[in-house]
N, C-alpha and C positions, 0 to 999 in steps of 0.2 A: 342716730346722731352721736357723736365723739363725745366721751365722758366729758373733756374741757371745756366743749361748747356746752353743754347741758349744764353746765357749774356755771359758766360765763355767763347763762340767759338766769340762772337761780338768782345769782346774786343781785345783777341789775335790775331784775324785780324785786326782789326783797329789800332792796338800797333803797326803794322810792317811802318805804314807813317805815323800816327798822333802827333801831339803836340799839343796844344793852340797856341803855336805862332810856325808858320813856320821862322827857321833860315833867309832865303834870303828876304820873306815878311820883317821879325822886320829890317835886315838892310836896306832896300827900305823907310821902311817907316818912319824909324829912321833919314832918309838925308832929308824930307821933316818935319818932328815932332820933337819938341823937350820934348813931351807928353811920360811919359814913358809906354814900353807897359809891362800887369803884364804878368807875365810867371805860366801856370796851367799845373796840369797834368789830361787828364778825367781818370777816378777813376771806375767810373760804368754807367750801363744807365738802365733804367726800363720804360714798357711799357707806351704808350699814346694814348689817343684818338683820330684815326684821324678824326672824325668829331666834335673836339671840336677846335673855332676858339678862342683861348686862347685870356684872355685882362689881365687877374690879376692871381697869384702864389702867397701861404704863407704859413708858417708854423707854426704848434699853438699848445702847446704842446703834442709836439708828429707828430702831425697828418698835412697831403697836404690837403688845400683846391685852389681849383682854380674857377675860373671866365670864363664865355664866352660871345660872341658878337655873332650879328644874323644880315648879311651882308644883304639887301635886293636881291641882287643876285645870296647869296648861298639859297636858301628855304630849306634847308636840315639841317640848323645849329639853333642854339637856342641860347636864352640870361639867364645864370642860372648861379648858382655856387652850392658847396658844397663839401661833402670832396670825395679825391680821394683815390680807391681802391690801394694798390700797388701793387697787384699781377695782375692786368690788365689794369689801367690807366682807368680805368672808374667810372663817377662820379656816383655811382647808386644814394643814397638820395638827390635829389635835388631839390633847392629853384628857379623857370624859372618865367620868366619875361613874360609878350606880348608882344612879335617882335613888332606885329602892332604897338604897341605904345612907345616900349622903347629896347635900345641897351646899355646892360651889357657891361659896363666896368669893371676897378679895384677893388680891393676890399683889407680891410685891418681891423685887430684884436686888439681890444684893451680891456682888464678887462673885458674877455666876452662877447665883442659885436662886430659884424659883422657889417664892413659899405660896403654899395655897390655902386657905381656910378654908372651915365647913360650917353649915349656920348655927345647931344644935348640939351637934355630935363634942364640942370640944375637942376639938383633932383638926390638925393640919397636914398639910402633905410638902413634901423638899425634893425638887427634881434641879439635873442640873441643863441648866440655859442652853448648852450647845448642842445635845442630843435629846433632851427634854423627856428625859428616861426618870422613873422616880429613883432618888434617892435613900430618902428615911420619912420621919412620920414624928412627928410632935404634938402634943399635948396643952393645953391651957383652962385656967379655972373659969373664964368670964362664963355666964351663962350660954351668951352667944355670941360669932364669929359673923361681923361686918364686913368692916375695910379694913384695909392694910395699903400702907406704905412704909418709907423710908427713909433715914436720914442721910443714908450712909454705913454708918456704924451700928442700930439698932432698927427693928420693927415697931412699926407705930400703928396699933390697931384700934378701933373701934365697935361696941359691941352692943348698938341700939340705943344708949344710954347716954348721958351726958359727959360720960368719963373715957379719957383718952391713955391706953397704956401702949408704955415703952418695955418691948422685948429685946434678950439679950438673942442674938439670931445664932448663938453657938450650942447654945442649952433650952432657950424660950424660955428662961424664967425671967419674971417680971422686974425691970430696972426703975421705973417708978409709975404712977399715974396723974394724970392732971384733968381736972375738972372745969369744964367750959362751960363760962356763962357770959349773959348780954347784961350788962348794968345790974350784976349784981343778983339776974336770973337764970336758972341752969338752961341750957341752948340741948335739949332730947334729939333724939334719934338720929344722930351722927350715923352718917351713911360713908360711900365713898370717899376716901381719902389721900389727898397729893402733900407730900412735903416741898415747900418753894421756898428755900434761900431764907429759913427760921420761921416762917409760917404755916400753919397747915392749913389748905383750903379743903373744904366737908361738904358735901353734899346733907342739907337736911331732908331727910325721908317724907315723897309726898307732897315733898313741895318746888317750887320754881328758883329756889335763894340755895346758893351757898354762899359760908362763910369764910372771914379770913380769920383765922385763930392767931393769936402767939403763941409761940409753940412752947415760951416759958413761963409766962403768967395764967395761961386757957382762957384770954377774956377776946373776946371777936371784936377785933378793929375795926373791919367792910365787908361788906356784902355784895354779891351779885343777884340784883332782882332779872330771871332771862325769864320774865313770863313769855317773849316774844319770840323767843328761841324755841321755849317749848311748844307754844301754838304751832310755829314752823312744823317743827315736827311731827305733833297730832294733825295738825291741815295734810302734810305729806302723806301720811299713815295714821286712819283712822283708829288702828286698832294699836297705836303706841301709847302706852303707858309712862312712869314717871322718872323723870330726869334722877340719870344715876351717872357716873362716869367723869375722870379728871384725869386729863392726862393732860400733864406741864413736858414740853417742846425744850431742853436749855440751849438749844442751839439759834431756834429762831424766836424764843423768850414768850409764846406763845402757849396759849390754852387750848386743848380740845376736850368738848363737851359732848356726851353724848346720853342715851336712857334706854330704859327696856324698851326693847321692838321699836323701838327709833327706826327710820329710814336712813338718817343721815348722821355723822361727826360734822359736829359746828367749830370750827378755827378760830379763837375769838386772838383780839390783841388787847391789851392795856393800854389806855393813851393815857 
């Protein structure tokens, strides 16, 4: 069957229960939060690799590049990034690490250069975008290497924790850090990470929610509860694992979500 018919019959099935936020979920959660939650509609989805265990999502123009980790328990997974196919969610040119020695995290674009983190190692890698050759190799104090995005002008990483640091992407030394929290409580294990337009939206580790940070105060505005996104997912692929991946569209203003060993990228919209 044609990929776009296979999207076409997904979607009109999933249209007949799905929302981004379930009516009775938002009031439930609404008597406990006073965090508001944003309301999406999914839009489309296109295929994914399920044996890539996702750390990092971005878009650069035009084109998906993503990032993976190599669990020492999956021996089947790899630590690499590069760009992804979208007529099948697969990375074919890519840039792969040594497992043995290093586990691909985030990664993020800036004026044609590719940064790439590592989980433990404190080390990064710098390649440039057009022939995806490495570059150089960078260094940092956090204990560990999350997400990474970008504003623009600096790197914006994430390192398990509730604190969020700004890199200078000339030198990587540290320009400041800001600490997220919900009413006043610190918001842990900032995972993947997008910059949208002075916001930063985070995947929390392990769970179904990201949030929407300001990206000058650290206090989380809204939320995205996609339990329904990630059922999608595990329903598709039993052996999929936990929502990781953000990658903001500025052209058609768009989100796409994805997770480790996911089956599918979900295209969501803001209404």
């Amino acid at each position: 069957m044609h990929n776009s018919l296979k999207t076409l019959l997904f979607l009109v099935c999933v249209s007949i229960f799905y929302s981004c936020i379930n009516h009775d979920k938002q009031t439930d959660t609404a008597s406990l939060n006073t965090i508001p939650l944003l309301s999406c509609k999914l839009v489309d989805t296109h295929p994914h690799d399920t044996s890539a265990f996702t750390e990092g999502l971005t878009w650069y123009k035009g084109k998906l590049y993503e990032s993976t980790g190599s669990p020492e328990n999956m021996p089947h997974t790899k630590s690499y990034f590069g760009i992804v196919d979208m007529k099948d969610g697969i990375v074919k040119n890519k840039i792969e690490l040594n497992r043995k020695i290093f586990f691909g995290e985030g990664i993020a674009i800036i004026n044609d250069s590719i940064f790439q983190l590592t989980y433990k190692n404190r080390k990064g890698f710098l390649y440039d975008v057009n022939t995806l050759q490495k570059t150089g190799e960078f260094s940092y104090n956090n204990d560990e290497g999350w997400g990474l995005t970008a504003d623009g002008k600096h790197l914006i990483m994430s390192d398990g924790t509730n604190v969020i640091t700004w890199f200078n992407p000339h030198n990587f030394k540290p320009v400041k850090t800001l600490q997220v929290s919900e009413n006043g409580v610190a918001v842990n294990k900032l995972n993947e990470l997008e910059y949208v337009d002075g916001y930063i939206f985070a995947n929390i580790y392990t769970t179904n929610t990201i949030v929407k940070i300001n990206a000058t105060t650290g206090e989380v505005v809204g939320k995205l509860d996609l339990w329904n996104i990630d059922k999608m997912a595990r329903d598709g692929y039993p052996k999929a694992l936990h929502m990781n991946g953000i990658a903001y569209n500025r052209i058609t203003k768009r989100l796409l979500i994805t997770g480790k060993m996911w089956p599918r990228y979900f295209e969501l919209e803001f209404q």
